[in-house]
PDB file of N, CA, C, O and CB in Angstrom:
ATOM      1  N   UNK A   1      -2.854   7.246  -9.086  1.00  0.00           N
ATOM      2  CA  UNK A   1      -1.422   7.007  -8.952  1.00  0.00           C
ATOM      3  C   UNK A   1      -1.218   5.563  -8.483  1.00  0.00           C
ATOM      4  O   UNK A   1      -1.868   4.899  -7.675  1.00  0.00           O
ATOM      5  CB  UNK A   1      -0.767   8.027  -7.954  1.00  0.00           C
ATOM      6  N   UNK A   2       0.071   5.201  -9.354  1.00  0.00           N
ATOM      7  CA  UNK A   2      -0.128   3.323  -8.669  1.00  0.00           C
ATOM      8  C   UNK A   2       1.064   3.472  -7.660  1.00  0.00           C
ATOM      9  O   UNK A   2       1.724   4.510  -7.628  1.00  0.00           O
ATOM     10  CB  UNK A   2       0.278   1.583 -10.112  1.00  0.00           C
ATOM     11  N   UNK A   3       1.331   2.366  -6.804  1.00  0.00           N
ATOM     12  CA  UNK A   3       2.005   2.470  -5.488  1.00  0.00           C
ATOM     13  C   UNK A   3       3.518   1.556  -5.955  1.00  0.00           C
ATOM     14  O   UNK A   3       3.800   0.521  -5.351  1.00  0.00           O
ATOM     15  CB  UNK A   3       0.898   1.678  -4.037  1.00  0.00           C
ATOM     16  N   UNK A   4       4.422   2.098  -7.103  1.00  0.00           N
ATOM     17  CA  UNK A   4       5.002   1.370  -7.026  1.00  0.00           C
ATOM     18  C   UNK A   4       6.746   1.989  -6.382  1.00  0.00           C
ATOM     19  O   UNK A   4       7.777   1.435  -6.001  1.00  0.00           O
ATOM     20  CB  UNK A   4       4.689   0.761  -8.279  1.00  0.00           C
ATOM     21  N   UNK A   5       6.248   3.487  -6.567  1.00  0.00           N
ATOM     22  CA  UNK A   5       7.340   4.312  -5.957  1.00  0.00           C
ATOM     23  C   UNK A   5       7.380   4.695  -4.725  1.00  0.00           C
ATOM     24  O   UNK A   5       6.613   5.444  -4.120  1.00  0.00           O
ATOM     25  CB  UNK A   5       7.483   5.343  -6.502  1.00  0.00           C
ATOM     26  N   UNK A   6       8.608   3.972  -4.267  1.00  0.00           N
ATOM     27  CA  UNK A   6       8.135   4.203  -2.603  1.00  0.00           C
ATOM     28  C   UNK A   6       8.536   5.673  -2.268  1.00  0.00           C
ATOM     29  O   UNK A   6       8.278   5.791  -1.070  1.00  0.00           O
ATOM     30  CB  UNK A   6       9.029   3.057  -1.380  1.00  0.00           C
ATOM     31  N   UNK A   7       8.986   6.724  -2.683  1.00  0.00           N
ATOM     32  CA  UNK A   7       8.961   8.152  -2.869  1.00  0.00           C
ATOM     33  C   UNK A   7       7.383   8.521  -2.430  1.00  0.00           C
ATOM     34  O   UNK A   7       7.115   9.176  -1.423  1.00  0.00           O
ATOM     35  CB  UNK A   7       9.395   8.586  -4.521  1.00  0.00           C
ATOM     36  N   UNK A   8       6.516   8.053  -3.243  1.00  0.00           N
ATOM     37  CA  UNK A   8       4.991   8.352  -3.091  1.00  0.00           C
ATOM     38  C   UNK A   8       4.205   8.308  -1.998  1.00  0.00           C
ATOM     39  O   UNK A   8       3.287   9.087  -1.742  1.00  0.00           O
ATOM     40  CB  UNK A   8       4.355   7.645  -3.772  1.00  0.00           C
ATOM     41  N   UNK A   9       4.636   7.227  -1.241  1.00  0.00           N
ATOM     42  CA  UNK A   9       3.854   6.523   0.013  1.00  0.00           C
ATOM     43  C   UNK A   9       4.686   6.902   1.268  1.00  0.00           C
ATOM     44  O   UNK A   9       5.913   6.983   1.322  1.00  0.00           O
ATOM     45  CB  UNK A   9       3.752   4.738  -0.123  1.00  0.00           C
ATOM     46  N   UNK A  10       3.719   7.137   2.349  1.00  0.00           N
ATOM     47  CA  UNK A  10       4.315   7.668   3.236  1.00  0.00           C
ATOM     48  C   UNK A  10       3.313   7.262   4.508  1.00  0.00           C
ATOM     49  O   UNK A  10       2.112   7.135   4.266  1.00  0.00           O
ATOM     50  CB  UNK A  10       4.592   9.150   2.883  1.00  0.00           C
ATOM     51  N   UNK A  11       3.759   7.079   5.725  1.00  0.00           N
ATOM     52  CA  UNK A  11       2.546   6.806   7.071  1.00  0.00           C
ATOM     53  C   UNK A  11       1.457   8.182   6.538  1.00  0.00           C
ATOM     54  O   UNK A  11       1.768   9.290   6.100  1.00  0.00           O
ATOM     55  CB  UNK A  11       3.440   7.137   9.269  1.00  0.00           C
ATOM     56  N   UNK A  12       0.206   7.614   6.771  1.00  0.00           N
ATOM     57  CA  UNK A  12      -1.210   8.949   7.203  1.00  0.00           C
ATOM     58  C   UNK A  12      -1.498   8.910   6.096  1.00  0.00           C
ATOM     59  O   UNK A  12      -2.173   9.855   5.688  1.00  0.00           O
ATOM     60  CB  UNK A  12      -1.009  10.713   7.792  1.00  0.00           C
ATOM     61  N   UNK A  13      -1.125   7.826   5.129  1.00  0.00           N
ATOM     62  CA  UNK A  13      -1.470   7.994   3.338  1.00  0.00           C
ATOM     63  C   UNK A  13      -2.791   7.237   3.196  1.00  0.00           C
ATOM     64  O   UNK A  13      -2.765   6.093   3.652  1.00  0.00           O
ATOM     65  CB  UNK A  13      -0.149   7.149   2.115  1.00  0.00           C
ATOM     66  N   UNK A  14      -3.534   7.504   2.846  1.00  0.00           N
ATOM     67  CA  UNK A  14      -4.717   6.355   2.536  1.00  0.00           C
ATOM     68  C   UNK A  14      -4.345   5.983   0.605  1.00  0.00           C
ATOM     69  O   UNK A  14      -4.071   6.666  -0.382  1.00  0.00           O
ATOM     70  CB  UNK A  14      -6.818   7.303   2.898  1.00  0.00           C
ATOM     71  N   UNK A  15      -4.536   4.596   0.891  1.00  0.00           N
ATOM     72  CA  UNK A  15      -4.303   3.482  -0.047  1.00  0.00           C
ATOM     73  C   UNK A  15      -5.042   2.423  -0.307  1.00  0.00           C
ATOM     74  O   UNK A  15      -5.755   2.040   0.621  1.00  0.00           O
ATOM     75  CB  UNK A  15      -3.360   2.983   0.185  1.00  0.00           C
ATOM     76  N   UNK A  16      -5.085   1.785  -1.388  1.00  0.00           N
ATOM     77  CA  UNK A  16      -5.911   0.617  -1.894  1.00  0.00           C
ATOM     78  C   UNK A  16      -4.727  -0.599  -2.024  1.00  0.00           C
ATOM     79  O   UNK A  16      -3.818  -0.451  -2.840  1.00  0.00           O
ATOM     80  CB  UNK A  16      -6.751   1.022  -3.502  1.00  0.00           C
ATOM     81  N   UNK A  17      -4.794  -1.716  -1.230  1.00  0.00           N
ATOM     82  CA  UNK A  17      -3.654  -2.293  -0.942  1.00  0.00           C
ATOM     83  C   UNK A  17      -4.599  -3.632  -1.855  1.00  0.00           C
ATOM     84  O   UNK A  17      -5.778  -3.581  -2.204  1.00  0.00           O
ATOM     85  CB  UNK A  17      -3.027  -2.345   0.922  1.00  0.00           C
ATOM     86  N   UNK A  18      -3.626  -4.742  -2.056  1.00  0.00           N
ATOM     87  CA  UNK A  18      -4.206  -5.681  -1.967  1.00  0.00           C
ATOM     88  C   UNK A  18      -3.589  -6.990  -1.522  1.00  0.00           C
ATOM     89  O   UNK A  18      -2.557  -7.355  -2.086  1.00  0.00           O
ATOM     90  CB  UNK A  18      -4.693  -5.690  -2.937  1.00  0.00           C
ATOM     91  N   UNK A  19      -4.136  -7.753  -0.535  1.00  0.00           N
ATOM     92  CA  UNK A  19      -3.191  -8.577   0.370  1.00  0.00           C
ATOM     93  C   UNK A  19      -3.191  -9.761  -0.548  1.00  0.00           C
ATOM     94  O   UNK A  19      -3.654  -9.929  -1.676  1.00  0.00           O
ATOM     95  CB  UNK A  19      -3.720  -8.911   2.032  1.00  0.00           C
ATOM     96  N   UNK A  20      -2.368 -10.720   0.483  1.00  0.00           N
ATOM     97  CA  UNK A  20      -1.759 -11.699  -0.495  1.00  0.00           C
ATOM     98  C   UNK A  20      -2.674 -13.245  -0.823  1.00  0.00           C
ATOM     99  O   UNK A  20      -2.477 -14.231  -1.533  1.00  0.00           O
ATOM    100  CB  UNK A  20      -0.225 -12.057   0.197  1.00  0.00           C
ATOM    101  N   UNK A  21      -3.659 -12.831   0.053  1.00  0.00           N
ATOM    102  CA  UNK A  21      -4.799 -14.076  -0.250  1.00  0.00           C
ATOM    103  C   UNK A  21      -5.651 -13.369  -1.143  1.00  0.00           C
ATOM    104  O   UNK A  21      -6.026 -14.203  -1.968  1.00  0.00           O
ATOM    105  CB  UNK A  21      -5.758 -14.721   1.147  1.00  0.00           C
ATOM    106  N   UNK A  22      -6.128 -12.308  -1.391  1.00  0.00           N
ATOM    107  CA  UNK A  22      -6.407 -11.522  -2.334  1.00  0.00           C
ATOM    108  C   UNK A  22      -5.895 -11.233  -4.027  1.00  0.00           C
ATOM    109  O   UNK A  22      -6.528 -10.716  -4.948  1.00  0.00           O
ATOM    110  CB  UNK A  22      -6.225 -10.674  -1.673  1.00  0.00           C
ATOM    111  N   UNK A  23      -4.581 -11.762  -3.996  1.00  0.00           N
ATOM    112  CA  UNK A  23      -3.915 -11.266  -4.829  1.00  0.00           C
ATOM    113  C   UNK A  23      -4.903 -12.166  -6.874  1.00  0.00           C
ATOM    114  O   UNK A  23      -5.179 -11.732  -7.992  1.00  0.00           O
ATOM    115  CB  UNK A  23      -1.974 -11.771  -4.132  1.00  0.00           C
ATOM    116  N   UNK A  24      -5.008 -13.458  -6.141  1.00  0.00           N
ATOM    117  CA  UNK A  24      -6.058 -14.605  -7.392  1.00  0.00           C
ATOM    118  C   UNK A  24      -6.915 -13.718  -7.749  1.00  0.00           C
ATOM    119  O   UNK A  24      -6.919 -13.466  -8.954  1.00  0.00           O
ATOM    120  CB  UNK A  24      -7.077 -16.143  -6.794  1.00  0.00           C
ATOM    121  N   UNK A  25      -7.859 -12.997  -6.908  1.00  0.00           N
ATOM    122  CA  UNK A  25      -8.949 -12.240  -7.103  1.00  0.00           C
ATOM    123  C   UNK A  25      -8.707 -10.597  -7.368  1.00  0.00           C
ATOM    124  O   UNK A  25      -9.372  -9.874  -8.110  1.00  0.00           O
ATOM    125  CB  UNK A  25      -9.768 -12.501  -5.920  1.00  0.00           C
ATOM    126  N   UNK A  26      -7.843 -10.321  -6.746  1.00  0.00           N
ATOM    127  CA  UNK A  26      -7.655  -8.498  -7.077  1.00  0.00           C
ATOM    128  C   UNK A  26      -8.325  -7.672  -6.242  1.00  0.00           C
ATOM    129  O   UNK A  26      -8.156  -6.453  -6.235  1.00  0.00           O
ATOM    130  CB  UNK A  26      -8.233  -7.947  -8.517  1.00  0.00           C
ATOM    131  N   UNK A  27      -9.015  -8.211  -5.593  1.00  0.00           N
ATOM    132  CA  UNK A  27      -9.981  -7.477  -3.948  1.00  0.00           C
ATOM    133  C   UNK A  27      -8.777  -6.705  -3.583  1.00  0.00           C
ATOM    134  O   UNK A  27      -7.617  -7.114  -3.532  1.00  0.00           O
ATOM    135  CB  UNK A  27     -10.597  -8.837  -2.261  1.00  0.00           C
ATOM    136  N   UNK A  28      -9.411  -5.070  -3.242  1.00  0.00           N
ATOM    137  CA  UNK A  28      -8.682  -4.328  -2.667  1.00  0.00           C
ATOM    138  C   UNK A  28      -9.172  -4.319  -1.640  1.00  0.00           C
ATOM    139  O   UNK A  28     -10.332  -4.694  -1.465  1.00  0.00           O
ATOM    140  CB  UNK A  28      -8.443  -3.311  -3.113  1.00  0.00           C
ATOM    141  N   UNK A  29      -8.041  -3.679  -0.266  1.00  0.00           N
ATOM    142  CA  UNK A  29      -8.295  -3.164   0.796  1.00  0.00           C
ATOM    143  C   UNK A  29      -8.101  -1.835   1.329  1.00  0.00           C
ATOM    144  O   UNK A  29      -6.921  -1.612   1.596  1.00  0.00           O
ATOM    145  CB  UNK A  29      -7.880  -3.788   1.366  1.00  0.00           C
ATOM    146  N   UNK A  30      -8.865  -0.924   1.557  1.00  0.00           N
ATOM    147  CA  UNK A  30      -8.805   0.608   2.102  1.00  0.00           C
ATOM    148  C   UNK A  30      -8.231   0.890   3.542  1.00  0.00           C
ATOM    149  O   UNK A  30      -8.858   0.439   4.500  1.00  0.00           O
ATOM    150  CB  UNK A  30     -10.277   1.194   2.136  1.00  0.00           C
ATOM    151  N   UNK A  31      -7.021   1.645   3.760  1.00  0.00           N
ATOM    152  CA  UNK A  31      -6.983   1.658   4.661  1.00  0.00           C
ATOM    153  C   UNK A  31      -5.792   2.648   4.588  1.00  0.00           C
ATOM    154  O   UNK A  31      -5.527   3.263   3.555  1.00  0.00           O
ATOM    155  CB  UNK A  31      -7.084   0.504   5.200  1.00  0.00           C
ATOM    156  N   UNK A  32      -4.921   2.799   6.017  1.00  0.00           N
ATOM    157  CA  UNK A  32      -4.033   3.933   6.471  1.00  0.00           C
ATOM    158  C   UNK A  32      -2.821   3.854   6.424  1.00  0.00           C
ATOM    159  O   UNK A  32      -2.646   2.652   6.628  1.00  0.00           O
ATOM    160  CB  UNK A  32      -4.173   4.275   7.596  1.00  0.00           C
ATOM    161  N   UNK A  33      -1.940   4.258   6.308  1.00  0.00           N
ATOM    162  CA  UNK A  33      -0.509   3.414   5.762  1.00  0.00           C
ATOM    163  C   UNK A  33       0.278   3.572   7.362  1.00  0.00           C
ATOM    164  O   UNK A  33       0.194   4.624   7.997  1.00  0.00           O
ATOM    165  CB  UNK A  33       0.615   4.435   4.066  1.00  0.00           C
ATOM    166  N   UNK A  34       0.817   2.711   7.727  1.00  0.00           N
ATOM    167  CA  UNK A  34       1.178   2.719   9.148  1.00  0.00           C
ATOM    168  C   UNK A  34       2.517   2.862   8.971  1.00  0.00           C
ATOM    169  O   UNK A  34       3.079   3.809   9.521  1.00  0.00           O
ATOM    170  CB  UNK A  34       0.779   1.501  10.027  1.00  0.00           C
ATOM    171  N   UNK A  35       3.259   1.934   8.163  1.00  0.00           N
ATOM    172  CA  UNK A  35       4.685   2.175   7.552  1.00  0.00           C
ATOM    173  C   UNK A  35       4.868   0.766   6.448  1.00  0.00           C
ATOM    174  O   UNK A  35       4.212  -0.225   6.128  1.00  0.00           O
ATOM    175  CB  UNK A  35       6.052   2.221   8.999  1.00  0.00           C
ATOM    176  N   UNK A  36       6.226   1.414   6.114  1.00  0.00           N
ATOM    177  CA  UNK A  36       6.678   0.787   4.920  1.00  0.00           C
ATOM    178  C   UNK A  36       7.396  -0.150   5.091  1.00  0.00           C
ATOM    179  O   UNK A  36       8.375   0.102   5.794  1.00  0.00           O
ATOM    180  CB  UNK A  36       7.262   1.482   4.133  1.00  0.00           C
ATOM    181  N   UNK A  37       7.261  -1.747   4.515  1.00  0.00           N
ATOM    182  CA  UNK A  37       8.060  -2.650   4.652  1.00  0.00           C
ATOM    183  C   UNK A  37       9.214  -2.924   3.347  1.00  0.00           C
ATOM    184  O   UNK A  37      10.182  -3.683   3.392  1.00  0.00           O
ATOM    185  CB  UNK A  37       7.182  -3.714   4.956  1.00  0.00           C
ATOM    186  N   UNK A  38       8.853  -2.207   2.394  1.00  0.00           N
ATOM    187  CA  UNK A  38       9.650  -2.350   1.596  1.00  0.00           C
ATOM    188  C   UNK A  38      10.606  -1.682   1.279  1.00  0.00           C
ATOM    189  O   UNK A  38      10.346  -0.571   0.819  1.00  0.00           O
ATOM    190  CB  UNK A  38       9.249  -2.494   0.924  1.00  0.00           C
ATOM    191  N   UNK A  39      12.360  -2.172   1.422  1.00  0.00           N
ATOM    192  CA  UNK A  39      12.931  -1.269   1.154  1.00  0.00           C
ATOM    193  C   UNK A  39      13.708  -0.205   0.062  1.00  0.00           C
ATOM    194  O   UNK A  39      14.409   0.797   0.203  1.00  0.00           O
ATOM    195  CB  UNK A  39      13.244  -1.574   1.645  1.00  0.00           C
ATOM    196  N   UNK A  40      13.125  -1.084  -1.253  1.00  0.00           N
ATOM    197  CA  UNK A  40      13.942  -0.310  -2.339  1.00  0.00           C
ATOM    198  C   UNK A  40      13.208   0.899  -2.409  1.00  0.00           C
ATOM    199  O   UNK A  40      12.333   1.417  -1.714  1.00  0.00           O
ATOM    200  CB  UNK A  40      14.068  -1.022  -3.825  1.00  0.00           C
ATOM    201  N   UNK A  41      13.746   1.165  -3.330  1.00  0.00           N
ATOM    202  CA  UNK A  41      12.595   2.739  -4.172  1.00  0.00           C
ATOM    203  C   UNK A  41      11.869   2.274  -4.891  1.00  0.00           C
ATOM    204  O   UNK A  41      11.048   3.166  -5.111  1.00  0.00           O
ATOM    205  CB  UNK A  41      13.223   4.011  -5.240  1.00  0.00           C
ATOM    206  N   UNK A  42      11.406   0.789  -5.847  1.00  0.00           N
ATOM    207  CA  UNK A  42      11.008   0.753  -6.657  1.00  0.00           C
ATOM    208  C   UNK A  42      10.594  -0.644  -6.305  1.00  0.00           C
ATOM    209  O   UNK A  42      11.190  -1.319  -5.465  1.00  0.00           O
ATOM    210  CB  UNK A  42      11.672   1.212  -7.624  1.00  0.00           C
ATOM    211  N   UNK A  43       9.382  -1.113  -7.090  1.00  0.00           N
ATOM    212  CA  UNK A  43       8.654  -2.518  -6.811  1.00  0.00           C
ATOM    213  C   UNK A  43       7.717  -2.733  -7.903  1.00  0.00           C
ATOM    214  O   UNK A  43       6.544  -2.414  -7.707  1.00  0.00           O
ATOM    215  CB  UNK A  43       7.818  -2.584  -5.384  1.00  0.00           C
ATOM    216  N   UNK A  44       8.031  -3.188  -8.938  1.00  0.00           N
ATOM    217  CA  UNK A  44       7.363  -3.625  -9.834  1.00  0.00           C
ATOM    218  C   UNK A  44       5.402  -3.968  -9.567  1.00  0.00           C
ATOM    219  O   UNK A  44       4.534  -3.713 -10.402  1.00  0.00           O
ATOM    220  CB  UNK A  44       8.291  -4.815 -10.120  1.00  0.00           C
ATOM    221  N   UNK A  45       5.149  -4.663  -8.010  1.00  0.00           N
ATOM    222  CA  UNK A  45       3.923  -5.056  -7.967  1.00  0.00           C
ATOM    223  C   UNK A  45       3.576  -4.203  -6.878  1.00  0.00           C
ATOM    224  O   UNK A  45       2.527  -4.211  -6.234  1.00  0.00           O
ATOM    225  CB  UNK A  45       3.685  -6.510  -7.842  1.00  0.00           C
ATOM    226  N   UNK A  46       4.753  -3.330  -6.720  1.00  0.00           N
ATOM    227  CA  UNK A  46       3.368  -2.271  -5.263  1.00  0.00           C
ATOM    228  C   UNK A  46       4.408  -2.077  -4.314  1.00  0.00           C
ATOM    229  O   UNK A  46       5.082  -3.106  -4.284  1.00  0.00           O
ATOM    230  CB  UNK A  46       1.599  -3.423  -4.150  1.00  0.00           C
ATOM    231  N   UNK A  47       4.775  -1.354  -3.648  1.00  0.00           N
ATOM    232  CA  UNK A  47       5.301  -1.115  -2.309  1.00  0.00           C
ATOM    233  C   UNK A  47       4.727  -1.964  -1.143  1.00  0.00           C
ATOM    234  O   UNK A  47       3.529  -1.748  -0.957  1.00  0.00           O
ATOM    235  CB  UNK A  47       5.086   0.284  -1.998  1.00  0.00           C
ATOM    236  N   UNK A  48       5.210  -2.748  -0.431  1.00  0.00           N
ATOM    237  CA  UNK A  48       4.569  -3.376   0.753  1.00  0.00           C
ATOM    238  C   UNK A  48       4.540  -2.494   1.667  1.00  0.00           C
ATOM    239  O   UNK A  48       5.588  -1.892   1.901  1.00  0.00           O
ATOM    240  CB  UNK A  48       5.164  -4.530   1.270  1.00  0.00           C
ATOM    241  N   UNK A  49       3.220  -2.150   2.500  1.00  0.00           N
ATOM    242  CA  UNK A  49       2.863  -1.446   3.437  1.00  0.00           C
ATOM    243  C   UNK A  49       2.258  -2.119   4.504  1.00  0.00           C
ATOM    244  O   UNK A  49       2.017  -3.283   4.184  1.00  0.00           O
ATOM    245  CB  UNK A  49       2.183  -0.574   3.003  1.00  0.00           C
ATOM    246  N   UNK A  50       1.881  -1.814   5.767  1.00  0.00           N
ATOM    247  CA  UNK A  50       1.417  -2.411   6.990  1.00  0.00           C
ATOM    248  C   UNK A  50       0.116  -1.484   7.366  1.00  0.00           C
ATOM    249  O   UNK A  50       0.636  -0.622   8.075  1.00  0.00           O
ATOM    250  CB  UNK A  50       2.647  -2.424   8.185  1.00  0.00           C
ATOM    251  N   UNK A  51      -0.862  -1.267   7.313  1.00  0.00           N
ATOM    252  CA  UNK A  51      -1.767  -0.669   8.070  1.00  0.00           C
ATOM    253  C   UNK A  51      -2.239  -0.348   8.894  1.00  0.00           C
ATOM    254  O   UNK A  51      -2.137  -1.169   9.805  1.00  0.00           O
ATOM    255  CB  UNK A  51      -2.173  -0.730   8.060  1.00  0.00           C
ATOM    256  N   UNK A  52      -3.158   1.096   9.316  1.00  0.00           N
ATOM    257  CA  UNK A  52      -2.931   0.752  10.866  1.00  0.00           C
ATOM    258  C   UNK A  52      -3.776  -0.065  11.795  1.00  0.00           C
ATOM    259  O   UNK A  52      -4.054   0.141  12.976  1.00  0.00           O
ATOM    260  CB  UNK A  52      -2.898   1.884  11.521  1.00  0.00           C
ATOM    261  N   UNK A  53      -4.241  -1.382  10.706  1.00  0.00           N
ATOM    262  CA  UNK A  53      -5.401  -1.954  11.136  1.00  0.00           C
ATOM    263  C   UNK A  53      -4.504  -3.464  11.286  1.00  0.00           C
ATOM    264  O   UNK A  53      -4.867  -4.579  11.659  1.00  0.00           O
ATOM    265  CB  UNK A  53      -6.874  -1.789   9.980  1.00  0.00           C
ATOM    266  N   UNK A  54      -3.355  -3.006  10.877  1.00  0.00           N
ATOM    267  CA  UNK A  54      -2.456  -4.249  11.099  1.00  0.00           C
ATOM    268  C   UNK A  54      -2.388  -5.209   9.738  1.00  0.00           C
ATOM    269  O   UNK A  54      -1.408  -5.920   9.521  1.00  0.00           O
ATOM    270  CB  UNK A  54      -3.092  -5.158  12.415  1.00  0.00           C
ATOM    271  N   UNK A  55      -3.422  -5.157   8.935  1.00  0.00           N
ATOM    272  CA  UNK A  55      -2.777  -5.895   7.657  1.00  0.00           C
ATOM    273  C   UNK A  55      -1.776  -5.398   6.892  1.00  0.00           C
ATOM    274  O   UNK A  55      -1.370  -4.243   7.018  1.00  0.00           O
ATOM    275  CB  UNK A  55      -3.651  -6.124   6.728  1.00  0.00           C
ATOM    276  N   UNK A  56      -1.208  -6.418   5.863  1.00  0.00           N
ATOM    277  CA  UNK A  56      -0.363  -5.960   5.227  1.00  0.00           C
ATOM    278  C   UNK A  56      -0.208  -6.846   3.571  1.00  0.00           C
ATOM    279  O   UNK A  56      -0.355  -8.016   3.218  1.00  0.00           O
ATOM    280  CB  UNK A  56       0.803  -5.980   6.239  1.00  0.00           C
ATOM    281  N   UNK A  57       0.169  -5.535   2.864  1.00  0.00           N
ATOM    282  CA  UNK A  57      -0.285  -6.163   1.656  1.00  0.00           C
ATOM    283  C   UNK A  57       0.685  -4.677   0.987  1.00  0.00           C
ATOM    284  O   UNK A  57       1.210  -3.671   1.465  1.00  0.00           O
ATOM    285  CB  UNK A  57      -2.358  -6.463   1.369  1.00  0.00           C
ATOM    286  N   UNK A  58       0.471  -5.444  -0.694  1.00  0.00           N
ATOM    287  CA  UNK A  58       1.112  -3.814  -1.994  1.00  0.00           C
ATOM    288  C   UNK A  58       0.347  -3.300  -2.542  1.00  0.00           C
ATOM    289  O   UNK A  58      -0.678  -3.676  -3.110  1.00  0.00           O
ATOM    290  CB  UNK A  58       2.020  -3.949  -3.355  1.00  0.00           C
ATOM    291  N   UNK A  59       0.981  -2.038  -2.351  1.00  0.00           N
ATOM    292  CA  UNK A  59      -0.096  -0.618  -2.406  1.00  0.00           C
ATOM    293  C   UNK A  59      -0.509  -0.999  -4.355  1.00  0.00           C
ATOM    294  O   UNK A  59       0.172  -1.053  -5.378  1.00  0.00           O
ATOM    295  CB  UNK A  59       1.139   1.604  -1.965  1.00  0.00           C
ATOM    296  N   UNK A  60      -2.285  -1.223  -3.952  1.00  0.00           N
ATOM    297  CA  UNK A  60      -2.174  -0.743  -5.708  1.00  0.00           C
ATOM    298  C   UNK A  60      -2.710   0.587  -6.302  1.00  0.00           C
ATOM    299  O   UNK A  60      -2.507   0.950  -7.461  1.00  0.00           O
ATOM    300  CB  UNK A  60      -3.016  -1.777  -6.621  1.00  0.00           C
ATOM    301  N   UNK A  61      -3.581   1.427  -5.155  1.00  0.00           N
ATOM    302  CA  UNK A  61      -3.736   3.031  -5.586  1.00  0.00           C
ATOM    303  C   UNK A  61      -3.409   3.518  -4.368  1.00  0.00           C
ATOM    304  O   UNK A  61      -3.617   3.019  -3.262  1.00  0.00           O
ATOM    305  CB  UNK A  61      -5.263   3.651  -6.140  1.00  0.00           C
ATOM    306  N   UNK A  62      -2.884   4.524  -4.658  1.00  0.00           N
ATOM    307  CA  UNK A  62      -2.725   5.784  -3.713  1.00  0.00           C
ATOM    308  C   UNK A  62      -4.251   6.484  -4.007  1.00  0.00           C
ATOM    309  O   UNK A  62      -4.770   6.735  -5.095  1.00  0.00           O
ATOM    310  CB  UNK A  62      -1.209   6.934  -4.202  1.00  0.00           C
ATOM    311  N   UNK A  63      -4.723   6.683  -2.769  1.00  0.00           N
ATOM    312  CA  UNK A  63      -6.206   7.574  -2.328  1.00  0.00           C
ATOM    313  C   UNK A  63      -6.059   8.858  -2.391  1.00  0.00           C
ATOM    314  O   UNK A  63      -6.684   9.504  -3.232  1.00  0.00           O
ATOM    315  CB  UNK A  63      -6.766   7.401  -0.858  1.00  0.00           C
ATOM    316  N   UNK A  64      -5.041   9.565  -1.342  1.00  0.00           N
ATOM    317  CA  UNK A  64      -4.922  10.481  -1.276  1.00  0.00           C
ATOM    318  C   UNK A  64      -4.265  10.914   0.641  1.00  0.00           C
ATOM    319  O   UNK A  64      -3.808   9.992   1.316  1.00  0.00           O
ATOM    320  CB  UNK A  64      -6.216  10.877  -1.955  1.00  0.00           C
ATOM    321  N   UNK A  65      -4.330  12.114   1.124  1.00  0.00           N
ATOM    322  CA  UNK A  65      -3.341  12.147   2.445  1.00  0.00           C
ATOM    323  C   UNK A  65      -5.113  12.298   3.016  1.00  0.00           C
ATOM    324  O   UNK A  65      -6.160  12.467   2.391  1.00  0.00           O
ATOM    325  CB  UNK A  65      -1.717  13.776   2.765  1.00  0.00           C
ATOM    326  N   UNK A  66      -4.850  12.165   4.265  1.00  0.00           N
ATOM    327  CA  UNK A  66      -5.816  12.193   5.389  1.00  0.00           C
ATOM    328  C   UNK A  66      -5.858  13.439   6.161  1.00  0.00           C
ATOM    329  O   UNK A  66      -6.583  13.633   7.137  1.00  0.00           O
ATOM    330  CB  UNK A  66      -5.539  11.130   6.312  1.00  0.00           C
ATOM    331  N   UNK A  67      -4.744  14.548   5.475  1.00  0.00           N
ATOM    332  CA  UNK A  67      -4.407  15.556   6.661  1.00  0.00           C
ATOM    333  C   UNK A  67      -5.411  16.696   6.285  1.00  0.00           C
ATOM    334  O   UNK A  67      -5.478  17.713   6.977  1.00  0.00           O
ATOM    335  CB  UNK A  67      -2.664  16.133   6.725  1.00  0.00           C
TER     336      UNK A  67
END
């Protein structure tokens, strides 16, 4: 699933983000969705999310829930 519906993404979500020094290369990052910075419903390149590792970057897969 790609992360462009923010319907989809939710805190406790694990995701493949990819930040913005990343973005030339396409390196993903794994991690926990802490909350959502973006506010539409919709985002052509990813929902912006915050992690709970503190980076922040747009979701490009949804992983799956952690619960």
């Amino acid at each position: 699933m790609n992360g462009q519906n923010r319907n989809d993404i939710y805190p406790g979500l694990e995701v493949d983000i990819i930040l913005k020094k990343d973005q030339r290369s396409g390196k993903l990052t794994r991690g926990i969705v802490q909350n959502l910075l973006t506010s539409s419903a919709y985002h052509s390149r990813g929902i912006k999310v915050r992690l709970e590792d503190g980076q922040v970057g747009r979701v490009a897969h949804i992983i799956g829930d952690q619960e």
